[in-house]
C-alpha positions in Angstrom: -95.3 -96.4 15.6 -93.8 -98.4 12.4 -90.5 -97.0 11.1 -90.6 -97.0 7.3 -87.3 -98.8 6.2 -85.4 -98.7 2.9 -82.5 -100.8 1.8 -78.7 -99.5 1.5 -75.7 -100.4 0.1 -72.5 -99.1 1.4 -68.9 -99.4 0.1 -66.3 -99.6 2.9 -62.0 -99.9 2.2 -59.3 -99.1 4.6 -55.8 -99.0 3.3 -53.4 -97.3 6.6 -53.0 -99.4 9.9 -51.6 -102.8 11.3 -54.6 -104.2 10.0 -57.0 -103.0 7.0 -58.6 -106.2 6.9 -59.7 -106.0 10.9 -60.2 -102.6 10.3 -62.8 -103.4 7.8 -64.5 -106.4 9.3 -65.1 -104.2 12.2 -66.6 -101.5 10.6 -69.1 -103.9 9.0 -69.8 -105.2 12.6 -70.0 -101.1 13.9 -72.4 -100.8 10.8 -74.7 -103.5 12.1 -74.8 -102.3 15.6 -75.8 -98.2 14.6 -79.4 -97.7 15.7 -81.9 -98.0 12.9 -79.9 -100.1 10.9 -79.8 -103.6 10.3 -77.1 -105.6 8.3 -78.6 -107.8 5.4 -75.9 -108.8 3.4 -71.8 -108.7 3.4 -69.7 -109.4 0.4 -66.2 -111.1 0.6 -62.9 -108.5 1.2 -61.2 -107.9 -2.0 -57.4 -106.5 -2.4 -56.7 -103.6 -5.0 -54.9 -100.9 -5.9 -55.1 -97.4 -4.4 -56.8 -95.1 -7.6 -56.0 -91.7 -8.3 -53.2 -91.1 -5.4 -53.3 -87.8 -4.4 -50.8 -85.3 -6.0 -47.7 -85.4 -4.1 -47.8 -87.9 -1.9 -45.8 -91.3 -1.8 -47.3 -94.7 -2.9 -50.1 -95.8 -0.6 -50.6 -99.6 1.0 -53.0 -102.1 -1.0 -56.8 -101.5 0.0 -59.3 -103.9 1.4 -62.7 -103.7 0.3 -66.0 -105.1 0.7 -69.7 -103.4 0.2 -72.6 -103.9 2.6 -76.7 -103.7 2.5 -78.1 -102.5 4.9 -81.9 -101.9 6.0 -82.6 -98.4 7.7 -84.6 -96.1 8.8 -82.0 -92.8 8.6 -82.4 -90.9 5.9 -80.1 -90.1 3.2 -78.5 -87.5 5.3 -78.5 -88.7 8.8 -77.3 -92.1 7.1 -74.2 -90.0 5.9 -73.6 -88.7 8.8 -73.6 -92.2 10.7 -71.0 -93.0 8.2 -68.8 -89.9 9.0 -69.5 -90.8 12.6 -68.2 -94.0 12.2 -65.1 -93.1 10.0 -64.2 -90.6 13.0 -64.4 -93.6 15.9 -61.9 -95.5 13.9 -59.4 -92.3 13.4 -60.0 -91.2 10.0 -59.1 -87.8 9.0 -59.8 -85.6 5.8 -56.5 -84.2 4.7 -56.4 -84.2 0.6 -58.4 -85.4 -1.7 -57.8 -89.2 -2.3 -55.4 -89.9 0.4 -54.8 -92.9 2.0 -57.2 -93.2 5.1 -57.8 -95.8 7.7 -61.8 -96.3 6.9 -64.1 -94.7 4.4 -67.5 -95.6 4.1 -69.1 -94.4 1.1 -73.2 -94.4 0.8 -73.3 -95.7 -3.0 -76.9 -96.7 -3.1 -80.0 -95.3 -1.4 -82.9 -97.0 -2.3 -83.7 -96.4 -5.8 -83.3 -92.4 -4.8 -81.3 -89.8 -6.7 -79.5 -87.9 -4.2 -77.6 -85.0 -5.5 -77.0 -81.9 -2.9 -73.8 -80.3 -1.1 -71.7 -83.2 0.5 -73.9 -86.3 -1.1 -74.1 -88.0 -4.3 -76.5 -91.0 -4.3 -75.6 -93.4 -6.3 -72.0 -92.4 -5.8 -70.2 -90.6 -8.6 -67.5 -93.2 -10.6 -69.2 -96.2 -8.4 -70.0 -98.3 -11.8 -66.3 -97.4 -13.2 -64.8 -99.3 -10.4 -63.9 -102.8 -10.0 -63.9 -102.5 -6.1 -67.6 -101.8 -5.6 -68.7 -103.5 -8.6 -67.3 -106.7 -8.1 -68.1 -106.8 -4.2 -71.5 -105.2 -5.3 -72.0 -108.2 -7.4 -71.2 -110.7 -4.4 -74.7 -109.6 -2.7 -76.9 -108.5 -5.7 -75.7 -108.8 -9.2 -78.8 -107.8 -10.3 -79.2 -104.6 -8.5 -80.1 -101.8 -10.6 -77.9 -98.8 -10.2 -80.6 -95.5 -10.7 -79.0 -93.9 -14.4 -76.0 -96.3 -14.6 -77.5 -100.1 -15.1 -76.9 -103.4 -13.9 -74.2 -104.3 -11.6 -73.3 -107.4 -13.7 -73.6 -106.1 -16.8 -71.6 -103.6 -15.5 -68.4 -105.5 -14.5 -66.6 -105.9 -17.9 -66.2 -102.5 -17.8 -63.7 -102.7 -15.4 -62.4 -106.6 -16.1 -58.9 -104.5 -16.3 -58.7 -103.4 -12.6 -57.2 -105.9 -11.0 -58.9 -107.3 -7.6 -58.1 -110.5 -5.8 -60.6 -111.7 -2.9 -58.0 -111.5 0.5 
């Protein structure tokens, strides 16, 4: 039996650790191994800012980011929670909202699907406001279309302000 596959971009960053930028290539390398899944496409790391630190806390490290594609043959769901899975093996934890975290990989786009129940937002909320998708995004497929939102590179002067340097 044939296993109908879609295509899958996924935004990955780590900011705690001895090493964000190992942290990161091997959760690309974690991605590619998952059953089901197959890596297409890796953009460059990028260095940026942490956004929208959580209330109270103290100033968090740099990230390092990059965004994936993937082919696959999980769902929506089950691809979430390979994610989660994966976030877990490399000792992430949910605390607070927007704290800093050794790996998060976010599901930003799932085909050309709208996704929008409890726990999953496909394509991911603010993704087209932020320089560290967008401009990795753009390192794979500038002209992927991002369902309600546009063109990723007609997207990126929107956020020509963020500052993001390739590591």
């Amino acid at each position: 039996m044939l296993l109908t596959t879609v295509q899958a971009w996924i935004g990955i960053g780590a900011n705690l650790g001895e090493d964000p930028i190992g942290t990161v290539s091997d959760a690309i390398a974690a991605l590619g191994k998952q059953p089901h899944c197959r890596l297409q496409a890796q953009s460059g790391l990028y260095r940026t800012a942490p956004m929208g630190v959580a209330e109270g806390s103290d100033t968090q490290p740099d990230y390092i980011n990059a965004v994936v594609r993937i082919e696959t043959a999980l769902g929506p769901t089950l691809l979430l929670e390979t994610l989660l899975a994966i976030e877990k093996s490399f000792g992430r934890t949910r605390s607070v909202q927007n704290a800093a975290r050794t790996l998060d990989l976010d599901l930003l786009i799932y085909a050309d699907r709208i996704v929008d129940q409890h726990g999953l937002q496909v394509p991911h909320p603010r993704m087209h406001e932020r320089a560290f998708v967008l401009v990795p995004l753009a390192d794979i497929d500038p002209d992927l279309a991002i369902p309600g939102k546009g063109i990723v590179k007609t997207l990126l002067p929107g956020v020509a302000t963020q500052v993001i340097t390739p590591v």
